[in-house]
RODO-2510 file (C-alpha; in nm, 4 decimals, decimal comma):
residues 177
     n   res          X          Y          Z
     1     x   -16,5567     2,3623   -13,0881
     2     x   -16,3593     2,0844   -13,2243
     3     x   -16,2840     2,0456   -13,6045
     4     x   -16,3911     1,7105   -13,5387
     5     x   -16,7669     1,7981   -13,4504
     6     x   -16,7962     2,0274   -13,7515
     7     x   -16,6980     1,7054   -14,0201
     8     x   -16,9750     1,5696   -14,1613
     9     x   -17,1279     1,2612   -13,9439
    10     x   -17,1259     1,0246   -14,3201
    11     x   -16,9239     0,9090   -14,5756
    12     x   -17,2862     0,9858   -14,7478
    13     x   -17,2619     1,3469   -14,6493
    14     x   -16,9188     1,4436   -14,7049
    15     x   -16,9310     1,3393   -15,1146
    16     x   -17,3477     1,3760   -15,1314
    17     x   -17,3244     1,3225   -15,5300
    18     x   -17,1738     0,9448   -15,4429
    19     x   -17,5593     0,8126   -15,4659
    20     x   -17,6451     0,9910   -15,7631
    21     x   -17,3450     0,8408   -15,9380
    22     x   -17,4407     0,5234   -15,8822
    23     x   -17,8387     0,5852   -15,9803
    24     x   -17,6445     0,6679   -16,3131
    25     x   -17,4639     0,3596   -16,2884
    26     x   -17,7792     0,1369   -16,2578
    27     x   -17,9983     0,3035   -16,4969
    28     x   -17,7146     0,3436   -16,7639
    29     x   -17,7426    -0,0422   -16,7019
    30     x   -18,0321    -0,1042   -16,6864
    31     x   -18,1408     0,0683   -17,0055
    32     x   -17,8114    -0,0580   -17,1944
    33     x   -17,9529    -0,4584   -17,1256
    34     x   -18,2473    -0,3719   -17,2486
    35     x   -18,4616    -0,2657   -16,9360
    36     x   -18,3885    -0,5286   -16,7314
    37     x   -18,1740    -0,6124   -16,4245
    38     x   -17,9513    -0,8468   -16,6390
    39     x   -18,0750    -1,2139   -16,4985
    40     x   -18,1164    -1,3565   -16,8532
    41     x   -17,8760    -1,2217   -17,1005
    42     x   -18,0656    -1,3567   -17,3658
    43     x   -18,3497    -1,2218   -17,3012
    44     x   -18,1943    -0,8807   -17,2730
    45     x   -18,0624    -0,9059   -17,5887
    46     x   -18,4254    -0,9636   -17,7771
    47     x   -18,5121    -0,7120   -17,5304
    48     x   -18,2787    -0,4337   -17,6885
    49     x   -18,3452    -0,5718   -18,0381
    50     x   -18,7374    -0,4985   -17,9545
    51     x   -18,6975    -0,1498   -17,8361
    52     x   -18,8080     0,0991   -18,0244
    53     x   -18,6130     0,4509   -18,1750
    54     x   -18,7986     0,6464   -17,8859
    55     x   -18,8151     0,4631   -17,6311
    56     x   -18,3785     0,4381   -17,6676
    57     x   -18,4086     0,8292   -17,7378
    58     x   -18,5993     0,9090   -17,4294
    59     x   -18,3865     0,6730   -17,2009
    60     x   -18,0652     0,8357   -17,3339
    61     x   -18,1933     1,1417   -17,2487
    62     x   -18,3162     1,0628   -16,8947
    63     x   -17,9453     0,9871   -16,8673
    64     x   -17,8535     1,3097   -16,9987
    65     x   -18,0932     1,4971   -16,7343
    66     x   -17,9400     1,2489   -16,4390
    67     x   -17,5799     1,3459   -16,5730
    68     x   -17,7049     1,7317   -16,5817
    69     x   -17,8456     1,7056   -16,2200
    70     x   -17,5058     1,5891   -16,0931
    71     x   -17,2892     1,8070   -16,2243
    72     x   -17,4758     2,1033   -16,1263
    73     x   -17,4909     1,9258   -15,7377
    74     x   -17,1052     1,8785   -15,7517
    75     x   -17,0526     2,2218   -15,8975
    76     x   -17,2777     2,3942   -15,5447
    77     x   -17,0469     2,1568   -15,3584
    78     x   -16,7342     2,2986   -15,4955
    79     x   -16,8314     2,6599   -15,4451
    80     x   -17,0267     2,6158   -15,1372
    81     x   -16,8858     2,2819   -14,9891
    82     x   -17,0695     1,9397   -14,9270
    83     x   -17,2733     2,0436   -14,5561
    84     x   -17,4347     2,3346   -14,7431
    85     x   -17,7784     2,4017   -14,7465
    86     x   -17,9986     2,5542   -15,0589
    87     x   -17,7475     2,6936   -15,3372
    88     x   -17,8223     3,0385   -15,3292
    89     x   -17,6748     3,0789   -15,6731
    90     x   -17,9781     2,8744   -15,8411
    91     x   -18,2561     3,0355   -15,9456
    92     x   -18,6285     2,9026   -16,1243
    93     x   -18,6327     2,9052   -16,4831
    94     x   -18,2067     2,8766   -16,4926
    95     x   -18,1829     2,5358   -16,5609
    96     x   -17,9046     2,3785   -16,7347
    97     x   -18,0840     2,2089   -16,9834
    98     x   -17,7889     1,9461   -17,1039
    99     x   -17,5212     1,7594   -16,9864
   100     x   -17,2951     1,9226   -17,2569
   101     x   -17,4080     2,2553   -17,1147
   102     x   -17,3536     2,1798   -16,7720
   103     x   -17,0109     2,0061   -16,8294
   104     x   -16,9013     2,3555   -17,0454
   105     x   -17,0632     2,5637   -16,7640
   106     x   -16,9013     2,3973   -16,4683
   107     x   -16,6188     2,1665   -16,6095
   108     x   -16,3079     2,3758   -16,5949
   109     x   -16,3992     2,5155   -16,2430
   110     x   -16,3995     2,1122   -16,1552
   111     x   -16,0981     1,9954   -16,3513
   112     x   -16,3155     1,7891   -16,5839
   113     x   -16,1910     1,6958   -16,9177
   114     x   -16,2979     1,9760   -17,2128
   115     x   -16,3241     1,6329   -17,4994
   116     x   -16,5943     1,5101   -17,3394
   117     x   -16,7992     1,8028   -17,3941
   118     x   -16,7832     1,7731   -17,7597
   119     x   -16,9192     1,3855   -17,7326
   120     x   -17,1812     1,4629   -17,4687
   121     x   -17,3258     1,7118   -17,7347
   122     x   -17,2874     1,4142   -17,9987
   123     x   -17,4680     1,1840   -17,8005
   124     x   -17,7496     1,4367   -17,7510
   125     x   -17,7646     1,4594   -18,0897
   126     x   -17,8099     1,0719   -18,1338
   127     x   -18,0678     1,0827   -17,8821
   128     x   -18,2818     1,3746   -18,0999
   129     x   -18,2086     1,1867   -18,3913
   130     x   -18,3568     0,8798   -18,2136
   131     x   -18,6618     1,0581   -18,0199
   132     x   -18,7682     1,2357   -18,3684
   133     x   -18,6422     0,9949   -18,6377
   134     x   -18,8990     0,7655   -18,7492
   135     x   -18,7306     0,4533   -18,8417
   136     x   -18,4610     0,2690   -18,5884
   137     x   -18,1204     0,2882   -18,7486
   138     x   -17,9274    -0,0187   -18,7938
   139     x   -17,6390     0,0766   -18,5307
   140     x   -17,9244     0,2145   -18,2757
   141     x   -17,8687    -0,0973   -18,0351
   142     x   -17,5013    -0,0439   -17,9885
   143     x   -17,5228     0,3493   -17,9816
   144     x   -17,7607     0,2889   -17,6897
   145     x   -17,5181     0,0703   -17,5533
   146     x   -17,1933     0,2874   -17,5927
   147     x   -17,4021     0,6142   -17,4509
   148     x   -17,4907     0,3997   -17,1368
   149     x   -17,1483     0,3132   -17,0988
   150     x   -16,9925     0,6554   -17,1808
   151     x   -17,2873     0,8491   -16,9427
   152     x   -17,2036     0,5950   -16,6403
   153     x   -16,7802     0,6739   -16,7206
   154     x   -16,9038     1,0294   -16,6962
   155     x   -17,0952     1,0508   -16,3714
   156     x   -16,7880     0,8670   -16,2083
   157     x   -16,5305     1,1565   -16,3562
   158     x   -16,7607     1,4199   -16,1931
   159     x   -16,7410     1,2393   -15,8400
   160     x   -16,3740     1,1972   -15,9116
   161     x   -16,3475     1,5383   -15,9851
   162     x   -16,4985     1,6280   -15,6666
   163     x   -16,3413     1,3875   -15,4896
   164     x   -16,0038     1,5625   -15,5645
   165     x   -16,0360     1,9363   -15,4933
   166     x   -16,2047     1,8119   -15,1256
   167     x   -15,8978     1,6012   -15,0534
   168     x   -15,7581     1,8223   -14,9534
   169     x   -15,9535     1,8686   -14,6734
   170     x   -15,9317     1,5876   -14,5122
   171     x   -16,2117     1,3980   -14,6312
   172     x   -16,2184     1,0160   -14,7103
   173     x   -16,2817     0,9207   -15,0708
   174     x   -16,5384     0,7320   -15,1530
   175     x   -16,6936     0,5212   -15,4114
   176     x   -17,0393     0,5325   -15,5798
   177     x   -17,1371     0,1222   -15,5745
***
């Protein structure tokens, strides 16, 4: 058998976290112009100014499970490669429960950068303090904004990440858009 017939048959395939990536990128945005799909900026912005403490909180921290997700996928791709079935290393109940956790769990193994831990547990801080505060702070529409930002900048280090220890098999990069 070739090595040729045992590549995967998709860009899609070889780097399988590429999609997630950019289902981070779109809902980082789309929560960071105040839930919509930017087409009137203005409208956005009373959009954001209208949103309340929990409704930021529990966006941020849909971000935070997305983020989570991935790195755990690109982690079973690392140790197990991308055409691998079920990760025989997960079990029920074992759950990473934060991004922070996952990044401290599998970020050295993936070459990912041991600073961001320390601000992915900040912003999950912000996001309790918004889910449980009672009034909206002040700053909460550009803290929103900057989490967006820094989860999306995130999700595309973990597919760079990956991206780098497989190069050196061979396979193409690839982007998340």
């Amino acid at each position: 058998m070739s090595s040729a017939a045992a590549r995967p048959a998709s860009l899609a395939q070889m780097v399988p976290i590429a999609g997630q990536v950019g289902r981070i990128e779109r809902a980082a945005a789309f929560l960071a112009n105040g839930m919509s799909l930017r087409l009137c900026p203005d409208a956005a912005r009373e959009r954001r100014r209208a949103m309340p403490a929990k409704l930021i909180g529990n966006g941020l921290r849909e971000l935070d499970l997305f983020l989570t997700d991935l790195i755990a996928e690109a982690h079973r791709i690392d140790r197990l490669g991308a055409g691998a079935g079920d990760d025989p290393g997960v079990r029920p109940g074992h759950r990473m429960s934060s991004a922070a956790e996952a990044w401290h769990r599998a970020g050295p193994q993936l070459g990912l950068n041991g600073e961001d831990r320390t601000l992915l547990r900040a912003m999950r801080a912000a996001q309790n303090r918004l889910c449980f505060g009672r009034l909206r702070r002040p700053d909460s529409e550009a803290t929103m904004q900057r989490a967006c930002a820094d989860y999306a900048r995130l999700a595309g280090d973990v597919l760079a990440a990956v991206q780098a220890r497989r190069s050196g098999d061979g396979s193409v990069a690839i982007t998340a858009r």
